[in-house]
DRENBA-229860 format. One record per residue: x negated, y negated, z negated of N, C-alpha, C in turn. Coordinates in Angstrom, 1 decimal. Example, Ala and Ser with C-alpha at 12.3 -4.5 7.8 and 13.67 -1.06 7.14 Angstrom:
2
-13.2 5.7 -7.8 -12.3 4.5 -7.8 -13.2 3.3 -7.8
-12.8 2.2 -7.1 -13.7 1.1 -7.1 -12.9 0.0 -7.9
***
This chain:
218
45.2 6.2 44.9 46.2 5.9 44.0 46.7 4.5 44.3
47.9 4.5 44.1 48.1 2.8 44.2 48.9 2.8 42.7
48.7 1.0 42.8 49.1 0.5 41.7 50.6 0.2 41.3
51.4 0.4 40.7 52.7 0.0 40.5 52.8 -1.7 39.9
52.6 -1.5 38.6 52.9 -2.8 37.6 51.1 -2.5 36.7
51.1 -3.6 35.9 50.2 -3.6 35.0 51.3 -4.2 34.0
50.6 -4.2 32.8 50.9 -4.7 31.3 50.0 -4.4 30.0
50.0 -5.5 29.2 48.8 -6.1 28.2 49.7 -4.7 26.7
48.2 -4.6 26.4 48.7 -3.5 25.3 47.6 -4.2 24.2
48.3 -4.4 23.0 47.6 -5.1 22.3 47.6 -4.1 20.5
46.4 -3.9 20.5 46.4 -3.2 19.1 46.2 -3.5 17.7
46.2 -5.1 18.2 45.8 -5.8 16.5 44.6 -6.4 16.7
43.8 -6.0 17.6 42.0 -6.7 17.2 42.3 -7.1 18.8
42.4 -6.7 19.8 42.1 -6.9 21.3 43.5 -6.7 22.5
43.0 -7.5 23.3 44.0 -7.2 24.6 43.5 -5.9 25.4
44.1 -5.2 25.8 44.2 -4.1 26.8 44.7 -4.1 28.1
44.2 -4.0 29.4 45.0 -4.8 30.2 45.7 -2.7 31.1
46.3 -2.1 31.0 46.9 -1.2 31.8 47.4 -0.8 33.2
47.2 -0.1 33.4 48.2 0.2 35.0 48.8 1.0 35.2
50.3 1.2 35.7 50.9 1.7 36.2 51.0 2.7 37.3
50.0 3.7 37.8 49.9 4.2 39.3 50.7 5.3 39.9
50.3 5.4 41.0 51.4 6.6 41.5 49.8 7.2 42.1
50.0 8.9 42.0 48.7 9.2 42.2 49.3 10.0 43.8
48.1 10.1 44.5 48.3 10.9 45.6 49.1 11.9 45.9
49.3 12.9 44.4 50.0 14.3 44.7 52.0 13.6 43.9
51.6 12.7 43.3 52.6 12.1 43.6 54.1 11.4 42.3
52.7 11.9 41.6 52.7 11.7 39.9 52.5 10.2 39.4
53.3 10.1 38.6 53.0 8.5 38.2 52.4 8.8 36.6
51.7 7.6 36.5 50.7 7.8 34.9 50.1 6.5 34.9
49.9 6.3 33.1 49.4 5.4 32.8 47.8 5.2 32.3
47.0 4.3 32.7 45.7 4.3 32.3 44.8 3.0 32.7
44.0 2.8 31.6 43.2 1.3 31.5 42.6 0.9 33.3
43.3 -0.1 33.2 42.6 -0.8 34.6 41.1 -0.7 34.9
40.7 -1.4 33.8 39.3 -1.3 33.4 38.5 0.4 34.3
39.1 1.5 33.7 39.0 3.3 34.2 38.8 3.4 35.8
40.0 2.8 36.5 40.4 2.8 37.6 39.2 2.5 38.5
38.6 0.7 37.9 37.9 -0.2 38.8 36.9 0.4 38.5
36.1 1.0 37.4 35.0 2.1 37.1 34.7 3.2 38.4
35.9 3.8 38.3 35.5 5.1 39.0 35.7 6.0 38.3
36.1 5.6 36.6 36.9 6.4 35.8 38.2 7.7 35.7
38.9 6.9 36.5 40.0 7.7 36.8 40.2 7.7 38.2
40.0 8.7 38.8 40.3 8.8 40.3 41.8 9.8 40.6
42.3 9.8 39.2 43.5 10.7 39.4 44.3 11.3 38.7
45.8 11.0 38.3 46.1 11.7 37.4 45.6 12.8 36.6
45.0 13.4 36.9 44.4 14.7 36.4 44.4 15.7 37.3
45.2 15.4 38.0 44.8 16.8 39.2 43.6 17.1 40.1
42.7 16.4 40.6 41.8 16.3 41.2 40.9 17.1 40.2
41.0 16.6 38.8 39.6 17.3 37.9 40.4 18.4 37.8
41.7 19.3 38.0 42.2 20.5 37.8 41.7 20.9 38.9
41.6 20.4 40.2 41.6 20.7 41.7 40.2 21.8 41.4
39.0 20.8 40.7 37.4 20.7 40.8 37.6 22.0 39.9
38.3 22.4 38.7 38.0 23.3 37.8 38.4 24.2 38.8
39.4 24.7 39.0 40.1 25.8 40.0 39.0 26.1 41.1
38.7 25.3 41.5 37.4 24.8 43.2 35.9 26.0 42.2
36.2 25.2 41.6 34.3 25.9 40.9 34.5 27.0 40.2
35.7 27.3 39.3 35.8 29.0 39.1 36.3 30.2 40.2
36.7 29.5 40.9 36.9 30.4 42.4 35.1 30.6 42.9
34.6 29.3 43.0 33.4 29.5 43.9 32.6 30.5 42.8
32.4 30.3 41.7 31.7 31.3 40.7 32.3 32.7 40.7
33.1 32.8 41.0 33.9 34.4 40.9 33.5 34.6 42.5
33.3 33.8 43.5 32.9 34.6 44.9 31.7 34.9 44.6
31.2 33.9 44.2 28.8 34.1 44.3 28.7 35.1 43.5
29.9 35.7 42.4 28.9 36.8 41.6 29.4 38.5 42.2
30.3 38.3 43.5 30.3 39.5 44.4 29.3 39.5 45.1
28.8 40.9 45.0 27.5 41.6 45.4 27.5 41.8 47.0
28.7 41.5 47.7 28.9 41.3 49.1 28.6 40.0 49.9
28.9 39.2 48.9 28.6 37.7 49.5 27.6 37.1 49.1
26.8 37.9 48.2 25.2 37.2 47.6 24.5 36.5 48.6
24.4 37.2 49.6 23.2 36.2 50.7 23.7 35.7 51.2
25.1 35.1 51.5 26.3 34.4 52.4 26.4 33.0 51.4
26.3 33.6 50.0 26.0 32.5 49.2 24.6 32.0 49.0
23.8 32.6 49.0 22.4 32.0 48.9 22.2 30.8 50.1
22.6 31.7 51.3 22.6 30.8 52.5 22.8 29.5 52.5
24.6 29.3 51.7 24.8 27.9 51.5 24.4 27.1 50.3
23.7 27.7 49.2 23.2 26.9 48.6 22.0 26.4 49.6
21.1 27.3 50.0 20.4 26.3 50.6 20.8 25.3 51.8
21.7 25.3 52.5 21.5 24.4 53.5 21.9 23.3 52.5
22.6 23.4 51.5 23.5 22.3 51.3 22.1 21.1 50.0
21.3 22.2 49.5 19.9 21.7 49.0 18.9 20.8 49.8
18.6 21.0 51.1 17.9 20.9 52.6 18.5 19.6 52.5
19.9 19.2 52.2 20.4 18.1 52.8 20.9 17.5 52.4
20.3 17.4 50.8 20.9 16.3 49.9 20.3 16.3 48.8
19.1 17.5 48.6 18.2 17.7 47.3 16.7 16.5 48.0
16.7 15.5 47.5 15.3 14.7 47.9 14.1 15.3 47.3
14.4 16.1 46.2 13.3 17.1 45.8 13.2 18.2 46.4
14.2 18.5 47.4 13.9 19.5 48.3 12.2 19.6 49.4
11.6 20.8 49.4 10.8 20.6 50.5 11.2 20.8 51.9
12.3 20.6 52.1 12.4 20.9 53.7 13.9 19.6 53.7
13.9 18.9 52.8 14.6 17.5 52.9 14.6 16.6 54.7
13.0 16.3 54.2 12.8 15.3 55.2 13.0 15.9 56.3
13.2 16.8 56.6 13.4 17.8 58.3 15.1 17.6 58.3
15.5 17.5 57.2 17.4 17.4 57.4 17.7 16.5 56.8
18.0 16.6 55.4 18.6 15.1 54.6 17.8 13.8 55.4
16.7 14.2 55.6 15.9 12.7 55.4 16.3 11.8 57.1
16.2 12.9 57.6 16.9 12.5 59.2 18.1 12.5 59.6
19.0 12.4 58.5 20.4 12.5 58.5 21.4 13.4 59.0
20.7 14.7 58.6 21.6 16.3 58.7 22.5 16.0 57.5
23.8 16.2 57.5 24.3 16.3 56.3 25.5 17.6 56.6
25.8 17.9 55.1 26.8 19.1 55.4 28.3 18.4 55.6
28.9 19.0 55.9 31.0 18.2 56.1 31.0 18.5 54.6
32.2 17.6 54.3 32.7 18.0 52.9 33.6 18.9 52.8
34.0 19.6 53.6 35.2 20.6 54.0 34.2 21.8 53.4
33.0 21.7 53.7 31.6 22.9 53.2 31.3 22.9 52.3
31.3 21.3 51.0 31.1 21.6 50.1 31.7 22.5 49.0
32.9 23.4 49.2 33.5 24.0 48.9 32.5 25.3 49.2
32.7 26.0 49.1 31.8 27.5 49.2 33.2 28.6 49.8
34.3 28.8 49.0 35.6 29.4 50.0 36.0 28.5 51.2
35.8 27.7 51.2 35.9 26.8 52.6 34.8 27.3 53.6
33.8 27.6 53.2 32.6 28.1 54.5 32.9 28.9 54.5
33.2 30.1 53.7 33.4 31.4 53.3 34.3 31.5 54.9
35.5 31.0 54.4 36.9 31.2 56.0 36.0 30.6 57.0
35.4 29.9 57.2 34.8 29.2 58.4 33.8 30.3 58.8
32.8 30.5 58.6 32.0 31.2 59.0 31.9 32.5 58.9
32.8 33.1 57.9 32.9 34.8 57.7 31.1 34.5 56.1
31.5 36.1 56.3 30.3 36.9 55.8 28.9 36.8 56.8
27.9 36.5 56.0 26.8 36.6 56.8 26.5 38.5 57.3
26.4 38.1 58.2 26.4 39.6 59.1 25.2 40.9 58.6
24.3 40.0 58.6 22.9 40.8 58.3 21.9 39.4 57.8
20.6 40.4 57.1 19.8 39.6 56.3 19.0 39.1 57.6
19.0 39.1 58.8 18.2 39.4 59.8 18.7 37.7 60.8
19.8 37.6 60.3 21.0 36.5 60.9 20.8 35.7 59.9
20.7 33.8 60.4 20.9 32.9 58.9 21.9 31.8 60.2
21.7 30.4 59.2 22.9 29.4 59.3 22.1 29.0 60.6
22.4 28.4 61.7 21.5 27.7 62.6 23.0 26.8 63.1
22.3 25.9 63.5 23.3 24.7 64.2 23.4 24.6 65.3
24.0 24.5 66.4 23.9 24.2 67.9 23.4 23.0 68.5
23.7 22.2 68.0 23.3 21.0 68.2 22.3 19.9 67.0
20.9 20.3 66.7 20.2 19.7 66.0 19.9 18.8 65.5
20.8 17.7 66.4 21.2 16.7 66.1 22.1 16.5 65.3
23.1 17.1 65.1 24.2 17.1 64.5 24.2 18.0 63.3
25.4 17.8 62.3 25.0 18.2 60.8 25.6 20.0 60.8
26.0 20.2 59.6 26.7 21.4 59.1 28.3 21.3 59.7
28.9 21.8 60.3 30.4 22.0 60.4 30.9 23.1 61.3
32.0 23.4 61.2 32.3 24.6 61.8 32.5 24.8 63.5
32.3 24.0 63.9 32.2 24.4 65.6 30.6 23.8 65.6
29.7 23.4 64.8 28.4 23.5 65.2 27.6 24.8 64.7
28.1 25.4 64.2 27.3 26.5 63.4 27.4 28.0 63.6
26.4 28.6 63.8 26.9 30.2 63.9 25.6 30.8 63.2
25.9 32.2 63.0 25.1 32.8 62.7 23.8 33.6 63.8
22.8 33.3 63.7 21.9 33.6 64.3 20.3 34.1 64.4
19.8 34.8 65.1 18.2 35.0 64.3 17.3 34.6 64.7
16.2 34.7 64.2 15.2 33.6 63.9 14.6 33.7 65.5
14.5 34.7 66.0 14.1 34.1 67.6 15.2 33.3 68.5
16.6 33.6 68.1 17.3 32.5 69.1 17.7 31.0 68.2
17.1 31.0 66.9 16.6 29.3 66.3 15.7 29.3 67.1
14.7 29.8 66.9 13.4 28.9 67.5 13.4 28.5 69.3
14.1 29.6 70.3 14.4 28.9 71.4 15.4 28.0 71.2
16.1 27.6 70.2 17.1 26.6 70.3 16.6 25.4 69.7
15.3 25.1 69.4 14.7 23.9 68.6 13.9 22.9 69.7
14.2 21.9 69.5 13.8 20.7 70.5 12.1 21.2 70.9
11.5 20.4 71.3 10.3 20.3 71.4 9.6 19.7 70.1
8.3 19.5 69.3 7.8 19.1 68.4 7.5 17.9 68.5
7.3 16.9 68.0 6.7 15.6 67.8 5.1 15.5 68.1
4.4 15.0 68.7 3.2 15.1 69.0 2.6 16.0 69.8
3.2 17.2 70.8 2.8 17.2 71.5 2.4 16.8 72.5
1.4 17.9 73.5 0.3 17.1 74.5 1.8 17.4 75.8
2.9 17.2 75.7 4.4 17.6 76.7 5.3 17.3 76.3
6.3 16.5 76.9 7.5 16.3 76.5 8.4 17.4 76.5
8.0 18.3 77.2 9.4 19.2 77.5 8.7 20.8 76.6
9.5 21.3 76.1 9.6 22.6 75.1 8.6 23.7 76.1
8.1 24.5 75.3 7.4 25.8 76.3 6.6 25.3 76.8
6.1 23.8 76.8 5.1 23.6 78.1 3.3 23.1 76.9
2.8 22.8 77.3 1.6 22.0 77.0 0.4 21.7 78.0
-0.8 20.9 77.5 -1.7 20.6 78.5 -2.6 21.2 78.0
-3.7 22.0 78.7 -4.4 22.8 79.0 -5.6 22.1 79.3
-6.7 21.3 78.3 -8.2 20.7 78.8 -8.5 21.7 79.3
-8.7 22.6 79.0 -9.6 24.1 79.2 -9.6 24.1 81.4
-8.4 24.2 81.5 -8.1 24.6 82.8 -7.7 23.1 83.4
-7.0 22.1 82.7 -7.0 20.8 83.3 -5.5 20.8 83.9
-4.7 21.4 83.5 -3.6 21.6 84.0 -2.5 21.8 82.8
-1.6 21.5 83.3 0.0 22.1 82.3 0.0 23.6 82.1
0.4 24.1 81.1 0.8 25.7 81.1 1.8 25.7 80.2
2.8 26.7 80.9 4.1 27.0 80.7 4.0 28.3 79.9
4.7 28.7 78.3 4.9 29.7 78.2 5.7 29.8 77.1
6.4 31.4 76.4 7.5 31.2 76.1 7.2 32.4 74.8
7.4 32.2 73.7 7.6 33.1 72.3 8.6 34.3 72.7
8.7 35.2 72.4 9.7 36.5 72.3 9.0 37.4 71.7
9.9 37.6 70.5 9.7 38.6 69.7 8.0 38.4 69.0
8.4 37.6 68.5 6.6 37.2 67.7 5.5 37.5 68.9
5.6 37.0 70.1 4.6 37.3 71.5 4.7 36.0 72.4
3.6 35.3 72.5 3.4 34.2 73.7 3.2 35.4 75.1
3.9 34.6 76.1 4.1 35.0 77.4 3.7 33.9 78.2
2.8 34.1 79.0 2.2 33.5 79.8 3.0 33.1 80.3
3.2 31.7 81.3 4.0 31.6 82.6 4.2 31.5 84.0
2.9 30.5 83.5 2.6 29.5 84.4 1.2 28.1 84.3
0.6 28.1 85.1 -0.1 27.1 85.1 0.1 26.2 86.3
0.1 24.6 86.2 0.0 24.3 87.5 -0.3 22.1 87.1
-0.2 21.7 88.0 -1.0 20.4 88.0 0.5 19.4 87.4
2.0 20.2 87.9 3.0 19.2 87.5 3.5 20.0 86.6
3.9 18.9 85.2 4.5 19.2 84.2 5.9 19.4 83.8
6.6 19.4 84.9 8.0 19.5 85.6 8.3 20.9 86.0
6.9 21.3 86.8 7.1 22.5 87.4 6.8 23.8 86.2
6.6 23.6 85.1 5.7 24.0 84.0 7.1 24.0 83.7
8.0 23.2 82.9 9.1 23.1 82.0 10.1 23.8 82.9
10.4 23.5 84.3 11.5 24.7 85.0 10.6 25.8 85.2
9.8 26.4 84.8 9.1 28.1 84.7 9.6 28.5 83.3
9.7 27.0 82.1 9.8 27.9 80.5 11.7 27.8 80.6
11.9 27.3 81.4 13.9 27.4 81.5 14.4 28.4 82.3
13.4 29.1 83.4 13.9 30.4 83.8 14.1 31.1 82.9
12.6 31.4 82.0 12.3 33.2 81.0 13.3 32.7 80.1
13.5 31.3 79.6 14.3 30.8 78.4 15.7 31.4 78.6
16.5 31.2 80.1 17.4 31.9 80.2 17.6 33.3 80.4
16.1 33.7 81.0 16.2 35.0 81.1 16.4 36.1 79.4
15.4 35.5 78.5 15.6 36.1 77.1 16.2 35.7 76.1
16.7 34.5 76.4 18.1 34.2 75.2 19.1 33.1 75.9
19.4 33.8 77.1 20.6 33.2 77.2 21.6 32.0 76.8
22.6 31.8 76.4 23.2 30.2 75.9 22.4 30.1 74.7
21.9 30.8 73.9 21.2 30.4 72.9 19.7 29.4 72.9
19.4 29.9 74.1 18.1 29.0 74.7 18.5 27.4 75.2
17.2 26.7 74.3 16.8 25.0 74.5 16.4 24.7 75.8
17.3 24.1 76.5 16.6 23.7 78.1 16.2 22.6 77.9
15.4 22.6 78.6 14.7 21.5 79.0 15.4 20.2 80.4
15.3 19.2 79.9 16.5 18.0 81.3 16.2 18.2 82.2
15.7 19.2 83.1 15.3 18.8 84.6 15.9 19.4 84.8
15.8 19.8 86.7 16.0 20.4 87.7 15.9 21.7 87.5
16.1 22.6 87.9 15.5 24.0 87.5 14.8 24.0 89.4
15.5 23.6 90.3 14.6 24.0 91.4 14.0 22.8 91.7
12.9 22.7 91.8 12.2 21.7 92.3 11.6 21.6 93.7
***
């Protein structure tokens, strides 16, 4: 909004100090300065029309029986990453996943993402690093999230698929598919271990699979 003029409105007991504004959609109106510097008025009134129109649209999509789990979906991501009473916060909000504001709309993901395909397909991100928005996100299932998930924190390997092995005294390489560990590899370098879990990685999920920084031929 910007300001045009101000002027004192006085009603017998007190001064009033007012403003003049022109609002973004391009409407001029009057209202207490005091409102403005608040956070009171952020707008002639169209914005709170905008919000009413915005939230009976989104309540008329969520209570179609076609988009129930398309909506479920985005309630939760958008819970994950901004509810602190969330349990799965600190894995996103707390590490600075956040959703676009373009998302906070629910017909805004709606066009962006489509319909969720199947109960089998949820929200996954391409880049883990990075938050909710429409060229990071697709739909996808829970085995090409999990080859698409960094390596964990504390383990005995830096690199995904791989670990150390007291038992044998060596690195071993191996790779999840379809609720199944697959052996891959054992060997003394932990290099050679991580380019064995980025062959099968491309071999069973394709661009959806987490490579690991190296070389593949060593």
């Amino acid at each position: 909004m910007k300001l045009i003029k101000t002027y004192i409105y006085n009603n017998g007991k007190y001064n009033a100090t007012y403003g003049l504004y022109k609002c973004k959609c391009g409407k001029e109106f009057g209202t207490l300065v005091s409102r403005v510097k608040s956070g009171g008025a952020l707008s002639c009134g169209c914005l709170r029309l905008k919000r009413v129109i915005e939230a009976k649209s989104t309540h008329k999509l969520s209570k179609n029986k076609d988009l129930k789990s398309t909506y479920a979906c985005w309630i939760a991501m958008k819970q994950r990453c901004s509810n602190k009473n969330n349990q799965r916060y600190q894995l996103y909000g707390g590490r600075g996943i956040s959703v676009c504001k373009e998302w906070l709309s629910f017909e805004t993901f709606l066009n962006d993402m489509g319909k969720r395909p199947s109960k089998d397909l949820s929200l996954n991100r391409i880049n883990n690093d990075l938050g909710y928005f429409k060229d990071n996100c697709r739909w996808d299932s829970r085995q090409a999230q999990e080859s698409n998930k960094k390596p964990a924190k504390g383990k005995s390997s830096q690199y995904k698929g791989v670990m150390y092995s007291k038992q044998k005294n060596k690195f071993h390489a191996k790779i999840q598919v379809n609720g199944k560990q697959i052996h891959l590899l054992f060997s003394d370098k932990e290099k050679e271990c991580a380019a064995a879990y980025n062959k099968a990685a491309l071999k069973y999920f394709g661009k959806d699979a987490y490579i690991n920084e190296i070389s593949l031929s060593l």
